[in-house]
py3Dmol code that shows the C-alpha trace and the ligand (Angstrom):
import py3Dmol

protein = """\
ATOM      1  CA  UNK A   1    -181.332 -65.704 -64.666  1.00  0.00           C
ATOM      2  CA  UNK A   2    -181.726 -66.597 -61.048  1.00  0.00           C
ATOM      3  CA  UNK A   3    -185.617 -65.813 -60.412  1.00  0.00           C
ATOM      4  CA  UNK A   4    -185.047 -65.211 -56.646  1.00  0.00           C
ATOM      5  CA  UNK A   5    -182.126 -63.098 -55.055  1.00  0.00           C
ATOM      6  CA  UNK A   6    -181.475 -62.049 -51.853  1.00  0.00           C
ATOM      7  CA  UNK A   7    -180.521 -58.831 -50.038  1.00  0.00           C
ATOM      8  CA  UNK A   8    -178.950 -58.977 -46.413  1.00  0.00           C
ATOM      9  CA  UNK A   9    -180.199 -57.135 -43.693  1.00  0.00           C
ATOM     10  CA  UNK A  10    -179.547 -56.700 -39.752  1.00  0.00           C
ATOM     11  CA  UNK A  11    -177.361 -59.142 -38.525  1.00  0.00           C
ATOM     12  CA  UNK A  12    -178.850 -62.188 -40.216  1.00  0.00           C
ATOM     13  CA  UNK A  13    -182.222 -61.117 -42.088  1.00  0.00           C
ATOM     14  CA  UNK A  14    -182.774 -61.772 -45.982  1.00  0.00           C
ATOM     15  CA  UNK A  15    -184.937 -59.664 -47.523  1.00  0.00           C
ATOM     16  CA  UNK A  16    -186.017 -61.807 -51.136  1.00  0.00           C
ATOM     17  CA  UNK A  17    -185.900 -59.899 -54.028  1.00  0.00           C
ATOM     18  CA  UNK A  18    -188.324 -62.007 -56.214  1.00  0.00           C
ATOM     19  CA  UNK A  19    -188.109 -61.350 -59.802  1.00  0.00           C
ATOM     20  CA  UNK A  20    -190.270 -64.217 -61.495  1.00  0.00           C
ATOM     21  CA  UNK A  21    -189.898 -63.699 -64.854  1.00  0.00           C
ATOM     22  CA  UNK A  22    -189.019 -60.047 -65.179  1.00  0.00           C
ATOM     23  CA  UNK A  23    -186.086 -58.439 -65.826  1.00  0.00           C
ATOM     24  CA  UNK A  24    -186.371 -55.275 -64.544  1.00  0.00           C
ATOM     25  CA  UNK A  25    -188.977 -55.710 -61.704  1.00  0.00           C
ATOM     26  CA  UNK A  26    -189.309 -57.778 -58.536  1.00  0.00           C
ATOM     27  CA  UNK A  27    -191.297 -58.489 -55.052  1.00  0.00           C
ATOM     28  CA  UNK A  28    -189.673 -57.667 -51.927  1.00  0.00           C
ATOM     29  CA  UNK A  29    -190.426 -59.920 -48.657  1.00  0.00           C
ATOM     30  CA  UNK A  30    -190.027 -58.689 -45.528  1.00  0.00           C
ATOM     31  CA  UNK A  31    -188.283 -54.879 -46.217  1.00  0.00           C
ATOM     32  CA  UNK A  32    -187.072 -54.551 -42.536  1.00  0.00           C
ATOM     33  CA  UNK A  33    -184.096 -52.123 -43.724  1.00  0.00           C
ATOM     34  CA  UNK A  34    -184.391 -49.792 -46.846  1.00  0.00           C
ATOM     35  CA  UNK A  35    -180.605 -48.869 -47.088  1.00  0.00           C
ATOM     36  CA  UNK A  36    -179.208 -51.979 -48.154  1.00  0.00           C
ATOM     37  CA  UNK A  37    -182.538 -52.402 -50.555  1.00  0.00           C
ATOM     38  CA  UNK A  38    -181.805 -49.183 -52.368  1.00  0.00           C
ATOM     39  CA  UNK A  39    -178.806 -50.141 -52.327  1.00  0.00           C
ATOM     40  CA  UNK A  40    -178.666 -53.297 -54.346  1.00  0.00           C
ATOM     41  CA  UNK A  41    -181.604 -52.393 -56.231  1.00  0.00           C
ATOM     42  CA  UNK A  42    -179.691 -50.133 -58.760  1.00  0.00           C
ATOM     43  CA  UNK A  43    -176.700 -52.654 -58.800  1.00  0.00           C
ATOM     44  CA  UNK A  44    -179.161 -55.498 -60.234  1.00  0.00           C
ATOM     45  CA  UNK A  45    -181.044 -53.063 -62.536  1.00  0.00           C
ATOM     46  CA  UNK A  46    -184.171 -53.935 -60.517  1.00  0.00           C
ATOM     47  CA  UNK A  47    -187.551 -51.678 -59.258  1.00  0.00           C
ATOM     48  CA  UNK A  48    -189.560 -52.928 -56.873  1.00  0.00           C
ATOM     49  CA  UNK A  49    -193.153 -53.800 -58.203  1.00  0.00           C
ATOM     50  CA  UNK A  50    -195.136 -55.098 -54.541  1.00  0.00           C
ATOM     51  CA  UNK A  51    -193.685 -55.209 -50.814  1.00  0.00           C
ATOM     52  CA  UNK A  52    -194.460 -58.819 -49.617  1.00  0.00           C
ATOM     53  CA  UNK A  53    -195.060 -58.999 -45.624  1.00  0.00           C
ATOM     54  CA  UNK A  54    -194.755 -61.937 -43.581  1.00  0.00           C
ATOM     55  CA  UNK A  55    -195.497 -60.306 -40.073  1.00  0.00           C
ATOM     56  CA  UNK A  56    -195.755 -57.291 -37.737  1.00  0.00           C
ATOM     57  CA  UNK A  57    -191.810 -57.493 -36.572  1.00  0.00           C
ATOM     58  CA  UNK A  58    -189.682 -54.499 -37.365  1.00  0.00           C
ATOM     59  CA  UNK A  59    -186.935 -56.347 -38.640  1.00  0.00           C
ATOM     60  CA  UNK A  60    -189.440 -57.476 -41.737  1.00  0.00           C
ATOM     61  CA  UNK A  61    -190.881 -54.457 -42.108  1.00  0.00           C
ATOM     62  CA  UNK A  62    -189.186 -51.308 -40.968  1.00  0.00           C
ATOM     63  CA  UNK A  63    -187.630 -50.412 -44.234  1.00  0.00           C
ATOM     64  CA  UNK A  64    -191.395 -49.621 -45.897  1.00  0.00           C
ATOM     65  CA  UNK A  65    -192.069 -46.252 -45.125  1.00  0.00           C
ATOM     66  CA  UNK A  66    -188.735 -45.219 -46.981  1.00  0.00           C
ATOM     67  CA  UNK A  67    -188.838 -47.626 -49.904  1.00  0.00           C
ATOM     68  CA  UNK A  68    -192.242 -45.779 -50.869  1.00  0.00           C
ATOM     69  CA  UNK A  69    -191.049 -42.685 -50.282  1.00  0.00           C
ATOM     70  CA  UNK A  70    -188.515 -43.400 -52.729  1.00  0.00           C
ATOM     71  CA  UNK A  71    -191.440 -45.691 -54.701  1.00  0.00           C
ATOM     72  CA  UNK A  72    -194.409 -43.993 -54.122  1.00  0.00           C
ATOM     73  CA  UNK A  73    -197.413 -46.414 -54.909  1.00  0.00           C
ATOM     74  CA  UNK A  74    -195.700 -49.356 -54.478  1.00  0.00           C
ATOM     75  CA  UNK A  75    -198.615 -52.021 -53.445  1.00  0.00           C
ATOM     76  CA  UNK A  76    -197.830 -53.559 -49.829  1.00  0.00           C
ATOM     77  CA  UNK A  77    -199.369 -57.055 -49.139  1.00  0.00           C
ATOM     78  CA  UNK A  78    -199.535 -58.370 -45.967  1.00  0.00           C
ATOM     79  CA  UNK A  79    -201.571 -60.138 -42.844  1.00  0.00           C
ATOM     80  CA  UNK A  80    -204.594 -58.942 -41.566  1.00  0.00           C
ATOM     81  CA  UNK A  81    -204.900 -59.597 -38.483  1.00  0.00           C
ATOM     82  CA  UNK A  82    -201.742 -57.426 -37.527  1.00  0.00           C
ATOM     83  CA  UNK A  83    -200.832 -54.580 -36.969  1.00  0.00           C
ATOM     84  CA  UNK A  84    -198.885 -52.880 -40.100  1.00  0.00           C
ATOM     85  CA  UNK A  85    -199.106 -49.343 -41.138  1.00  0.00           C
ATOM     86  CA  UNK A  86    -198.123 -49.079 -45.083  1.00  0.00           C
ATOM     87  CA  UNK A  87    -200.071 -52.081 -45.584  1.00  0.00           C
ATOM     88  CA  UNK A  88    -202.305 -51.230 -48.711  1.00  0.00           C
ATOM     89  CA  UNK A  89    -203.166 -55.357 -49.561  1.00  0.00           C
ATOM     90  CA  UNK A  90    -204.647 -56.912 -46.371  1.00  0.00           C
ATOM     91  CA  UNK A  91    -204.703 -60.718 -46.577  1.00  0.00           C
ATOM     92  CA  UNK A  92    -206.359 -64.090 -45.391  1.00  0.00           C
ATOM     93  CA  UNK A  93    -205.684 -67.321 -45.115  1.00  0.00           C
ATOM     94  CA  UNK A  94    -206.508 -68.773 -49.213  1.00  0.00           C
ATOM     95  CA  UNK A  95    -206.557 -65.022 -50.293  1.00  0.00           C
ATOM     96  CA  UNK A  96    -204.272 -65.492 -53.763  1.00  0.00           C
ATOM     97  CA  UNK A  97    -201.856 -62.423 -54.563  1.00  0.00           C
ATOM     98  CA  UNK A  98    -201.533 -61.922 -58.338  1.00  0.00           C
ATOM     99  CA  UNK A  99    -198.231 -60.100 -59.809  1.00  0.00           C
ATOM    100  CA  UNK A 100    -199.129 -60.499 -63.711  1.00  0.00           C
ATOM    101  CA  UNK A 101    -195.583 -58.166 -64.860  1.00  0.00           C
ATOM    102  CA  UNK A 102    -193.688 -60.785 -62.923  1.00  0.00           C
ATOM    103  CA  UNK A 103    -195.736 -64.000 -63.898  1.00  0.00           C
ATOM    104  CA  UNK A 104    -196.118 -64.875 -60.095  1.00  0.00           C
ATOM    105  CA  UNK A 105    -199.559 -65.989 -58.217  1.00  0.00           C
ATOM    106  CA  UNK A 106    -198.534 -66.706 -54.824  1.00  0.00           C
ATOM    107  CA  UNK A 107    -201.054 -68.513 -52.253  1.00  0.00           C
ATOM    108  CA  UNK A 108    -201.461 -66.922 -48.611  1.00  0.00           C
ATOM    109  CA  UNK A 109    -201.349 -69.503 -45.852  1.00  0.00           C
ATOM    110  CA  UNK A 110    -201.900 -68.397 -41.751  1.00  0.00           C
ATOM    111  CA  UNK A 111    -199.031 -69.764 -39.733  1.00  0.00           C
ATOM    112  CA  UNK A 112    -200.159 -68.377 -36.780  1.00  0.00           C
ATOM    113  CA  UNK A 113    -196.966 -68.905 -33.539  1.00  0.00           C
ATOM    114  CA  UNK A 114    -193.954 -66.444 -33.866  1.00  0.00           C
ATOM    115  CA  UNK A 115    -197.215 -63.990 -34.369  1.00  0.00           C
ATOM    116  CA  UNK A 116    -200.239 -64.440 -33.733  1.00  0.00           C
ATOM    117  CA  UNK A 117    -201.285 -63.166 -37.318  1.00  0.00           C
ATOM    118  CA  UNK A 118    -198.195 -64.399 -39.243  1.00  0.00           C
ATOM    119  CA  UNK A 119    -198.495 -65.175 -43.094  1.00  0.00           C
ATOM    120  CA  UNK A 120    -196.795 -67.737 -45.618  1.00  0.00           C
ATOM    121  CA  UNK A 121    -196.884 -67.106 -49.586  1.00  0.00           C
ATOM    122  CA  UNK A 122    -196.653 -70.216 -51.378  1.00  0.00           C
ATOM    123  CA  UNK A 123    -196.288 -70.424 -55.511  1.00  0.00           C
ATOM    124  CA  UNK A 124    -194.262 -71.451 -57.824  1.00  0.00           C
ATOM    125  CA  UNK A 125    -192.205 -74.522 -55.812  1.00  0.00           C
ATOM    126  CA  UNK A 126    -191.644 -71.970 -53.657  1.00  0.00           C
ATOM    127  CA  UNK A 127    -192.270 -71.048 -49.902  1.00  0.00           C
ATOM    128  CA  UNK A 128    -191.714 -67.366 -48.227  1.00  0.00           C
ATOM    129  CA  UNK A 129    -192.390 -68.551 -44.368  1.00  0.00           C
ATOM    130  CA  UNK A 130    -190.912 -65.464 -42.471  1.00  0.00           C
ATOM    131  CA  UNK A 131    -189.754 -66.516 -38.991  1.00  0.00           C
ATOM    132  CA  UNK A 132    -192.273 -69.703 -38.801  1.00  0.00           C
ATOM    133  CA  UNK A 133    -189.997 -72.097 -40.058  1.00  0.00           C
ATOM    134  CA  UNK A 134    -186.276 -72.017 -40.544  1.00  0.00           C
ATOM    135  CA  UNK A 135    -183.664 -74.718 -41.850  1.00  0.00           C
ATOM    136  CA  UNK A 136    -183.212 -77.218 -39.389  1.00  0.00           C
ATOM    137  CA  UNK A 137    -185.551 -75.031 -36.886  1.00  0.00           C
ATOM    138  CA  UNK A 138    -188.682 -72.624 -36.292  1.00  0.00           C
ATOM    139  CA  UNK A 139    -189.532 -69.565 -34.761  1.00  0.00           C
ATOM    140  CA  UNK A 140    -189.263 -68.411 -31.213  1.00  0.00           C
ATOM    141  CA  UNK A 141    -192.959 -68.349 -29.817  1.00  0.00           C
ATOM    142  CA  UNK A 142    -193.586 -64.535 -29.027  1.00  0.00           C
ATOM    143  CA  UNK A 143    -197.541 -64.876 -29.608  1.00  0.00           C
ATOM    144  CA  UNK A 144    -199.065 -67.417 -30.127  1.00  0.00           C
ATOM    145  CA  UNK A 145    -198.958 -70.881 -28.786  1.00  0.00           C
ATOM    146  CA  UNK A 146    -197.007 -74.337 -28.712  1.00  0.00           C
ATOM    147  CA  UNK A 147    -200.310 -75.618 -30.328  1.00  0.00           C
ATOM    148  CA  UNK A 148    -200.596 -73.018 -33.152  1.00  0.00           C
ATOM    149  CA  UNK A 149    -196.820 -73.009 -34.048  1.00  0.00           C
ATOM    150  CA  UNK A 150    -197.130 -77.102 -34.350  1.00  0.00           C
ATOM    151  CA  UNK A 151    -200.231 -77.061 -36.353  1.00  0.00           C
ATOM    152  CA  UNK A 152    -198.795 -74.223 -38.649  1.00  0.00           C
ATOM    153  CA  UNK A 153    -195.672 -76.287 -39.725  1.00  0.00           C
ATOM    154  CA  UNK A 154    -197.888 -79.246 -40.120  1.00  0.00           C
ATOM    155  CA  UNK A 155    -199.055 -77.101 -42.524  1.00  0.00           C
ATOM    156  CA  UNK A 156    -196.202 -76.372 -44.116  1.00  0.00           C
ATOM    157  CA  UNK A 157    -194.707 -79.754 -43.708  1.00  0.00           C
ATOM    158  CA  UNK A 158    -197.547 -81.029 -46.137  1.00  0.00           C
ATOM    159  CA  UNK A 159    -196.366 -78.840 -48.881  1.00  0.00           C
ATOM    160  CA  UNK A 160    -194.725 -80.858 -52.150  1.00  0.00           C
ATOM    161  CA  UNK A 161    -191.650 -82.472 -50.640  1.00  0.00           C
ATOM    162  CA  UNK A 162    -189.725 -80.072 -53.680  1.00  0.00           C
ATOM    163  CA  UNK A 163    -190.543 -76.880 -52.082  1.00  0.00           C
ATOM    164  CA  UNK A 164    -187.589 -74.002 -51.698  1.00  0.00           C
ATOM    165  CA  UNK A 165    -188.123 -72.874 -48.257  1.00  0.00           C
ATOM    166  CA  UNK A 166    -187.189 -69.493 -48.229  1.00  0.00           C
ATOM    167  CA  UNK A 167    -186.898 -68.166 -44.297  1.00  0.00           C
ATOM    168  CA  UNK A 168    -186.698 -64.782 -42.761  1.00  0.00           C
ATOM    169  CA  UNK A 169    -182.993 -65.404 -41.092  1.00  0.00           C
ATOM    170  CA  UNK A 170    -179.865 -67.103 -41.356  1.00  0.00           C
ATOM    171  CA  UNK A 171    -179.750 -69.268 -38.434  1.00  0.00           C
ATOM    172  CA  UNK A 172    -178.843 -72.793 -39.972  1.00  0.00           C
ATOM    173  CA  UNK A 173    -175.566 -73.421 -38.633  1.00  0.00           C
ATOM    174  CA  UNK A 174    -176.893 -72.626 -34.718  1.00  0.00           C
ATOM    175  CA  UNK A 175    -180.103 -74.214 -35.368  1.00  0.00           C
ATOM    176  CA  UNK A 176    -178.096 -77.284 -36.373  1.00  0.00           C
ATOM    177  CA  UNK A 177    -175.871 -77.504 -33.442  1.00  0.00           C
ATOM    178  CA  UNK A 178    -179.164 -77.821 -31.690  1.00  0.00           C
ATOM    179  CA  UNK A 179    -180.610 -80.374 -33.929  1.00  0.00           C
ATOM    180  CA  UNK A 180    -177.129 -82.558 -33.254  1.00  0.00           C
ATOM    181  CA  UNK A 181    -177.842 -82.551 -29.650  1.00  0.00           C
ATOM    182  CA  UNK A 182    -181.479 -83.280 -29.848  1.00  0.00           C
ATOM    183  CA  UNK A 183    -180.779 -86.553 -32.780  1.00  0.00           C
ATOM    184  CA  UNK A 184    -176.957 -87.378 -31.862  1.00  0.00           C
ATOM    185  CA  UNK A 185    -177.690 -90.087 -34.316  1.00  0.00           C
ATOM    186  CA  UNK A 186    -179.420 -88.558 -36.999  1.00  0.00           C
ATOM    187  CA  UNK A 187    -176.364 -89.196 -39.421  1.00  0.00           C
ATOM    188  CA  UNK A 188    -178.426 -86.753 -41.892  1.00  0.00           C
ATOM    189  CA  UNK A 189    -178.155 -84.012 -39.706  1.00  0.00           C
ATOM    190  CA  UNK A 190    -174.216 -84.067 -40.351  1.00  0.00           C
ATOM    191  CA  UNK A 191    -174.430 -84.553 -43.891  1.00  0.00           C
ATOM    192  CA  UNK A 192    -175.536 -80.138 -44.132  1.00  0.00           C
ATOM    193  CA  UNK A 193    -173.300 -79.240 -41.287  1.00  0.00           C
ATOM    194  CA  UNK A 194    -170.057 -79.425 -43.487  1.00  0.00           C
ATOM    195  CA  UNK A 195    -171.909 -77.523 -46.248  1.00  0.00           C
ATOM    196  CA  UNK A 196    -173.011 -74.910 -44.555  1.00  0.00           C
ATOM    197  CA  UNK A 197    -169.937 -74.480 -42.656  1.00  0.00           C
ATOM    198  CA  UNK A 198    -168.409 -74.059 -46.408  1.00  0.00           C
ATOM    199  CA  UNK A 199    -171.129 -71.993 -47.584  1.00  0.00           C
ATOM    200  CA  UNK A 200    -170.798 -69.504 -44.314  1.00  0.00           C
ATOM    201  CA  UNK A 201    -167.345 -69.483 -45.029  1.00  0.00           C
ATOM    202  CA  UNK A 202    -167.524 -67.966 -48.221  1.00  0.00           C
ATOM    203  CA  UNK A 203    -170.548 -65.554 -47.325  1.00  0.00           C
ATOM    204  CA  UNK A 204    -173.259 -67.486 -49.307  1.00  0.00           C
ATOM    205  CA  UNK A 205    -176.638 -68.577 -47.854  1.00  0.00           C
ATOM    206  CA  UNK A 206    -177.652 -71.504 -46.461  1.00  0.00           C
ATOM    207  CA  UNK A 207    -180.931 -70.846 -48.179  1.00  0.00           C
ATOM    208  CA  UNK A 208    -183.352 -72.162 -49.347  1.00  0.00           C
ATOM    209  CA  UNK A 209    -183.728 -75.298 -48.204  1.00  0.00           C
ATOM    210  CA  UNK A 210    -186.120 -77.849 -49.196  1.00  0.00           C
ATOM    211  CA  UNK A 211    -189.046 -79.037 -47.597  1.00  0.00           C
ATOM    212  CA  UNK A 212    -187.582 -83.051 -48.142  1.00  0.00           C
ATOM    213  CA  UNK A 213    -184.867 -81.844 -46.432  1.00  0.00           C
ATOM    214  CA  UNK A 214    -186.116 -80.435 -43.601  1.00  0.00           C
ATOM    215  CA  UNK A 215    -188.188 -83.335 -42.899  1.00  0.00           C
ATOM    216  CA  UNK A 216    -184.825 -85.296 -42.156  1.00  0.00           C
ATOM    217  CA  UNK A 217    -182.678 -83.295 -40.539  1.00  0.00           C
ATOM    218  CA  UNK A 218    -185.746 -80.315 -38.808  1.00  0.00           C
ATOM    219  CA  UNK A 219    -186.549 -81.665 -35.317  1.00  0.00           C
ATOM    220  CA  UNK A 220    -189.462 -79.318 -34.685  1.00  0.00           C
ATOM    221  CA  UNK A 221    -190.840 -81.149 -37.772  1.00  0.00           C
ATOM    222  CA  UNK A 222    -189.930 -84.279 -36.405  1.00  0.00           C
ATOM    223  CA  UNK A 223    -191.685 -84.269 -33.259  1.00  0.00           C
ATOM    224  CA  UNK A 224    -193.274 -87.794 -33.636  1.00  0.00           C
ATOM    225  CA  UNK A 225    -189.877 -89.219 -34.516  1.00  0.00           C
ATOM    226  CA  UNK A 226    -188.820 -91.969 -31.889  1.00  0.00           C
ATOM    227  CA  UNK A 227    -185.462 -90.697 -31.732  1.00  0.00           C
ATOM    228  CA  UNK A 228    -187.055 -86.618 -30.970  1.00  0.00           C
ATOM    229  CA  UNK A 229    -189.441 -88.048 -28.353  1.00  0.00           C
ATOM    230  CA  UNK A 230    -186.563 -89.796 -25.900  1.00  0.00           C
ATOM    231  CA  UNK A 231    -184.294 -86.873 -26.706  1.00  0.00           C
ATOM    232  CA  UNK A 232    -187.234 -84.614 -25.446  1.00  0.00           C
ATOM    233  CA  UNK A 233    -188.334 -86.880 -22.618  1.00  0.00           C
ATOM    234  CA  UNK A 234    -184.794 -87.128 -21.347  1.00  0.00           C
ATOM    235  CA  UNK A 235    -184.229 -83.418 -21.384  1.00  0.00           C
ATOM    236  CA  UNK A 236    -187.930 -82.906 -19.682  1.00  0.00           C
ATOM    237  CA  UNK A 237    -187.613 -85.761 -16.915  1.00  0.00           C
ATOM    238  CA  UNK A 238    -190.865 -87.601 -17.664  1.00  0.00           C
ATOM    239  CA  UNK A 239    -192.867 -89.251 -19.724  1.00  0.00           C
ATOM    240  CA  UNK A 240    -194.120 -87.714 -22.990  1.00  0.00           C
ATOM    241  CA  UNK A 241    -197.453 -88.640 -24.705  1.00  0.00           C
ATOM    242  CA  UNK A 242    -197.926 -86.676 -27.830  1.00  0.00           C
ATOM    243  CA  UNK A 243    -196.676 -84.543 -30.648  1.00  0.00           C
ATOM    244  CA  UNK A 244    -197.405 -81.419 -29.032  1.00  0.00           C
ATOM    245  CA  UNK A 245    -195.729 -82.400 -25.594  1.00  0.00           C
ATOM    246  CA  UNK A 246    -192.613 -82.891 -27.419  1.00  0.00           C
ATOM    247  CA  UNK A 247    -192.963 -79.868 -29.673  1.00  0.00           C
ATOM    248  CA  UNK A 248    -193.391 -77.422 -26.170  1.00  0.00           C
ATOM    249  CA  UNK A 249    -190.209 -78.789 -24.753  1.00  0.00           C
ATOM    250  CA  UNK A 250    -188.261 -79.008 -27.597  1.00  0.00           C
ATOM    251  CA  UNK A 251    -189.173 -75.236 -28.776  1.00  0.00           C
ATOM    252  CA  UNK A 252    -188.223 -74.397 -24.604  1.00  0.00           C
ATOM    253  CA  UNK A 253    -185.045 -76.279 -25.225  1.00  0.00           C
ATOM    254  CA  UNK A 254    -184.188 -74.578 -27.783  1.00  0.00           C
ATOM    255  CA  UNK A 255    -184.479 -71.021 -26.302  1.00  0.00           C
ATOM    256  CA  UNK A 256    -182.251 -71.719 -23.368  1.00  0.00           C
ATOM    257  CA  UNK A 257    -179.815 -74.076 -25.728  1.00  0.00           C
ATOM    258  CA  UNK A 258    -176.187 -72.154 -26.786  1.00  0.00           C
ATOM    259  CA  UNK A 259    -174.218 -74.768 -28.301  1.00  0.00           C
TER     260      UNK A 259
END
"""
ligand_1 = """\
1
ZN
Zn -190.091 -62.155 -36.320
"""
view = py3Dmol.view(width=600, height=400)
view.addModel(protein, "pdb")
view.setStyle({"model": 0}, {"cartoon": {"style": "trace"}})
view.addModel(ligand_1, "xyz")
view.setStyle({"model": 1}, {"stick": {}})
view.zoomTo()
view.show()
């Protein structure tokens, strides 16, 4: 029994559908559609026992409202410091989020960048990051700043090297194109491309990656890498001194990049 499935919404969203060790119950993250949620539900012989949100965008959590219509009570966990209506459990950095009927006890980390008030749960070997980090890239910074999004996948980065990294979208195969051009000779950057091109092909996701993974192949994790410093410096035109000066152009980069 697979303890964590996935629903698609949008274009490219997963909504998780963790089950632990039930049967017959599960946690959703980031509910930004209720339609294809009440749709699978049923199919898997699943009802929804908390709402798990990662941050304030409506593609995460749009779908709420009409899941509790249709699950009145449900308990909705989420950040504090933004801005989201249904929320019922408001949450802090270290706050712990208990779901006994499941058998999960996940740990609430701020990764404050995509938003300012964006949330990770970690538990289990497992890590529900939203839009903060993705395979083989991060999130677009809509709030907060090169300096928070950096120290926020530090963060993350020091996580057991085992973790699942379970992200908000499927954006691996663009997000390695861009990792290709950045380390040309970062042979493990190829090594996922063909699998993922496979995987894509037949409709499955890319996800979740691990956090050992991401370390080789994730340039926005490997901003003090040699090799992602000259790539950065070249694209910039000067000279780069630290971490974060990389990090800021490669995350620019990366917005105007459509390989
Ligand atoms: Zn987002």
């Amino acid at each position: 029994m697979q303890p964590v499935l996935h629903v698609r919404a949008f274009q490219d969203n997963y909504i998780w559908v963790i089950r632990g060790i039930s049967r017959t119950h599960a946690a959703l993250v980031d509910p930004g559609d209720a339609a294809p949620v009440l749709a699978a539900l049923p199919r898997l012989g699943i009802v929804p026992a908390a709402i798990l949100c990662t941050h304030h965008h409506a593609d995460h959590v749009g779908g709420i409202s009409e899941l509790l219509q249709h699950f009145p009570g449900l308990p909705v966990y989420g950040p504090a410091h933004e801005n989201i209506d249904s929320l019922t459990q408001r949450l802090h950095d270290g706050d712990e989020v208990r779901l006994p009927e499941l058998g999960l006890n996940f740990r609430v980390l701020d990764v404050p960048g995509h938003t300012r008030g964006h949330i990770a749960y970690v538990g289990h070997g497992w890590l529900f990051c939203g839009d903060t980090l993705f395979s083989a890239g991060c999130g677009r910074l809509f709030e907060g700043t090169p300096g928070q999004m950096l120290a926020s996948l530090t963060r993350l980065a020091a996580l057991p090297e085992d973790s699942a990294i379970f992200c908000g979208h499927e954006y691996t195969a663009a997000n390695l194109r861009f990792a290709a051009v950045v380390e040309p000779d970062n042979r493990e950057v190829r090594v996922p491309q063909q699998t993922v091109e496979e995987l894509r092909a037949r409709g499955q996701p890319t996800l979740p990656s691990t956090l050992a993974v991401e370390k080789r192949i994730n340039p926005f994790l490997r901003t003090r890498e040699p090799s992602v410093r000259r790539a950065a410096e070249q694209h910039a035109g000067r000279k780069l001194e630290t971490a974060l000066e990389v990090f800021t152009v490669i995350r620019r980069w990366k917005d105007d990049f459509r390989g």
